[in-house]
N, C-alpha and C positions, 0 to 999 in steps of 0.2 A: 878159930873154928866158927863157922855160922852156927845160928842153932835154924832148927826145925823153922820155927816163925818164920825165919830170913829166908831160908831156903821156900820157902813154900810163895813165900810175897814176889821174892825171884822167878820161877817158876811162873808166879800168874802172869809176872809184867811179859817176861819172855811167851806167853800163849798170847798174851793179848797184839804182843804187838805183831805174830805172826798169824794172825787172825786180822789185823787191821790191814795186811797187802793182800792185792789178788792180780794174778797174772791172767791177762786176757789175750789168749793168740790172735794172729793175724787173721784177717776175713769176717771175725767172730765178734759180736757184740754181747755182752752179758747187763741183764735185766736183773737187779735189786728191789729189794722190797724191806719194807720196817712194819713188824707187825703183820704182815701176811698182805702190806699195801705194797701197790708201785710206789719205786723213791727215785729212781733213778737206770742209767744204762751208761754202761762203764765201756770204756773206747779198747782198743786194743793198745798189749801196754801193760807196762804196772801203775794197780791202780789204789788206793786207799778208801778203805769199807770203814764204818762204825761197827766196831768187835762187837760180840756177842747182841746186837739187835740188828742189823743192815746185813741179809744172807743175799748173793746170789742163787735167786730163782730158777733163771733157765740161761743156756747161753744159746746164741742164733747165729746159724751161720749166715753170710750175707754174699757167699758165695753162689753161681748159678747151680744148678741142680736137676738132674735125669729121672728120670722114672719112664717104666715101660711096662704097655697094658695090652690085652688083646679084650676085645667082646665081639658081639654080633648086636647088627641091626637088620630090620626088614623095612624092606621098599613099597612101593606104591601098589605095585604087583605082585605084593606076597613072595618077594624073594628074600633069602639070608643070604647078609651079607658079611664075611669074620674081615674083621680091622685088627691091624698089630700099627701100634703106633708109639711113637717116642716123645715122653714130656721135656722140655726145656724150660724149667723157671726161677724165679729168684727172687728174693727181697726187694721190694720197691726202692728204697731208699733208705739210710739212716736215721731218718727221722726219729723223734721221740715217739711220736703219734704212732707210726708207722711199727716201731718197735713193740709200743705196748700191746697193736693190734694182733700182731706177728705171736707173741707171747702169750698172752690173756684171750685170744678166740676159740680156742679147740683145746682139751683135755693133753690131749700129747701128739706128738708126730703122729700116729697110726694114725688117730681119729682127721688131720687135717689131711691125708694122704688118701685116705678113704673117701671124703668127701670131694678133693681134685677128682678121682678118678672117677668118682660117678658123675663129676659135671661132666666129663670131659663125653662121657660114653653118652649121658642125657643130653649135650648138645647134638652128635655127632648123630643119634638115633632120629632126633627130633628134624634135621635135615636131610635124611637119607629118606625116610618115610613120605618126604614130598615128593621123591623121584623114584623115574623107574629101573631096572637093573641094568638095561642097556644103558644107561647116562649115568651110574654111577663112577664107572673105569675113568673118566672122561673129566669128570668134576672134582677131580682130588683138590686144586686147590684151591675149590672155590667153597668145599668143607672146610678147607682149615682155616678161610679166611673168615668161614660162617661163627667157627667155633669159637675162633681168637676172638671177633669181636663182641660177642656173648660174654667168656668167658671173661675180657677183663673186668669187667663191669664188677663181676662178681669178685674176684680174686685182690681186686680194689680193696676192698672192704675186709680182704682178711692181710692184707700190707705185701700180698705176693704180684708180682706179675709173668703174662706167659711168654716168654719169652719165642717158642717156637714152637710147634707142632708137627711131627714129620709122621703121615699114614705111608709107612714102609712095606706092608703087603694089604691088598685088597682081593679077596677071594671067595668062592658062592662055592653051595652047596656040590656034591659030586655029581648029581643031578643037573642041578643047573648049568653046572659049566660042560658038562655035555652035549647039552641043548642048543648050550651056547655056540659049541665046536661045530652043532651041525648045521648052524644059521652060517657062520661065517664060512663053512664049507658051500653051501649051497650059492651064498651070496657070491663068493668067490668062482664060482662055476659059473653064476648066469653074469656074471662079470665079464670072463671069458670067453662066454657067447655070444654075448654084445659084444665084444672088441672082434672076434671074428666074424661075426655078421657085419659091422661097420668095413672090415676091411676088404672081405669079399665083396662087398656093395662098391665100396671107392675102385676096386682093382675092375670089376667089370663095368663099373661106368666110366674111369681111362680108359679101358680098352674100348667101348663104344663111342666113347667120344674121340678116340684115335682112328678107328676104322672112317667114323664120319668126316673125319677130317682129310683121310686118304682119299675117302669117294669123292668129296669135295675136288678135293687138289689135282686127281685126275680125273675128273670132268672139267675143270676147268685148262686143265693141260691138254685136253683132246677136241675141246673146244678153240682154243688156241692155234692147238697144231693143225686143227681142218680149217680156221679160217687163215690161216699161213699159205695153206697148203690152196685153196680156194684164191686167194689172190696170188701166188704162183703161177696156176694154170691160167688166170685170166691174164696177166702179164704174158705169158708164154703165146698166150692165144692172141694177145695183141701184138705182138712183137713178130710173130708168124706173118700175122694178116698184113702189118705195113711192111715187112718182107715182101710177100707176093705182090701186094698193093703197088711197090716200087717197081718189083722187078717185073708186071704186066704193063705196067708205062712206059719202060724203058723197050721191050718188046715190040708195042703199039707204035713208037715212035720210028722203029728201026723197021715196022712194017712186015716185022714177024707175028705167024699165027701165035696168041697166050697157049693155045693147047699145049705147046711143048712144055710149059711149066708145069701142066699136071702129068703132062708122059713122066718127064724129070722126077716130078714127088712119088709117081706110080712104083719106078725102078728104084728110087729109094727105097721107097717102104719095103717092097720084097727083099729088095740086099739086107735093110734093117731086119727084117722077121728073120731070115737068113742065120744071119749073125749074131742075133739077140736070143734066138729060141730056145738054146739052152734045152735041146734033148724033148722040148715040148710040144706038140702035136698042135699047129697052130692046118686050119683049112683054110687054101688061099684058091678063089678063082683065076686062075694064070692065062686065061685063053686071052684069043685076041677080041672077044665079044664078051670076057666079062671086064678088059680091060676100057672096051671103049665105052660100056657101059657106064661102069664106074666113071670116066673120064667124062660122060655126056652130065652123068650128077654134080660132080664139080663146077662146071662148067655153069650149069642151072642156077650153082650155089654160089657162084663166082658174081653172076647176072645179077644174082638175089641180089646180095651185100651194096653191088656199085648200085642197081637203084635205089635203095635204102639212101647210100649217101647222097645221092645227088638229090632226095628228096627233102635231105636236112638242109 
């Protein structure tokens, strides 16, 4: 049988020596101390402590980490503006240094949580306040880009870094986004006045530029057709005259009076009128004196023409 002594000396080795292991899970770095000093940071793992004077302190996770905030800032214009945003961050690295900072800068998680979240809102306030409400909607990532590089500087110093920042809603006053609704109504309306003014403008300047273009094309088509129509009749009217022109030489030579060629054109034309009139009320002097009349003007005109030529 042991006695008491044994059992108790048993006992302590059995405490000590289960006081000499500590298991450190995965992700998890744990911070030792001897005397209330830093000694060391134990890996994940079983790991071996100096019993009763080497405690772990704290354990760190070195896993990333969320947190989610809302506040309000005001802009350059005196407007509020509510932010809901989402932290992304984590441990720099394993480092010693990094660890002791990690461990040893803030009283407890609350106090380092409390202090992320007012940088985060004192950056985010301290860039909104340069702009004005309209440019806020617009600039979301150029706050987080503001804020990120602010904030590592800082976060440096406590062994954390930010890994992301996501402003998930951006919202104004009930007021303001009112105000808002009625700018974007109104812009939206004289939007639509200009595009209808613009396209009323286009449709009636095609169509002016089209009608110009038809007065154009038929002036120039009636210009065409009368000078077409202008050398027809002179063709026509040449072609007649060396007609005649022939057939009063061929007469002349045969020693026939020319009059018969206008009798000839005379009884044409009235057969033509005749024939042609088409139900029209044409007045013809028919007699034999307004025939020879007529015939005596030919005849004049006939004279005209040949001494014309023989003058050229």
């Amino acid at each position: 049988m042991f006695s008491i002594a044994t059992m108790l000396i048993l006992a302590f080795i059995l405490v000590t020596v289960l006081l000499s292991y500590v298991t450190v899970q995965q992700g998890t770095i744990a911070v030792t101390t001897i005397f209330g000093k830093f000694s060391r940071s134990l890996r994940p793992g079983l790991n071996f402590k100096i019993p009763f004077i080497e405690k772990v302190f704290k354990k760190i996770s070195v896993q990333n980490r969320s947190s989610e905030l809302g506040f309000q800032a005001v802009t350059v214009d005196q407007a509020n503006v509510n932010f809901t945003a989402m932290l992304l961050y984590s441990v720099i690295n394993s480092d010693e240094e990094t660890i002791k900072n990690v461990a040893f800068k803030f009283v407890d998680e609350r106090n380092f949580m409390q202090a992320l979240v007012r940088s985060v809102e004192g950056s985010v306030r301290a860039f909104v306040a340069t702009k004005k409400q309209s440019e806020v909607l617009i600039l979301r990532r150029d706050i987080v880009e503001a804020v990120k590089d602010q904030l590592d500087r800082t976060l440096e110093g406590w062994g954390y870094h930010l890994i992301d920042l996501q402003l998930n809603d951006i919202t104004f006053d009930e007021e303001v986004m009112r105000s808002m609704a009625k700018v974007v109504a109104s812009n939206n309306l004289r939007s639509a006045a200009e595009n209808e003014g613009q396209a009323l403008l286009i449709t009636r300047t095609k169509a002016a530029e089209a009608e110009g273009n038809f007065i154009k094309i038929s002036a120039q088509a009636e210009k065409d057709a009368s000078q077409l129509k202008g050398q027809g009749i002179a063709l026509f009217r040449q072609e007649v005259a060396k007609g005649m022109a022939g057939a009063a030489k061929e007469m002349q030579e045969a020693n026939l009076d020319a009059s018969l060629i206008l009798f000839s054109m005379w009884t044409e034309a009235v057969k033509n009128f005749a024939q042609e009139g088409k139900g029209n009320v044409i007045f013809l002097d028919g007699s034999v004196e307004g025939m020879q009349k007529t015939m005596k003007d030919m005849i004049a005109l006939n004279q005209l023409n040949q001494n014309t030529n023989n003058k050229k």
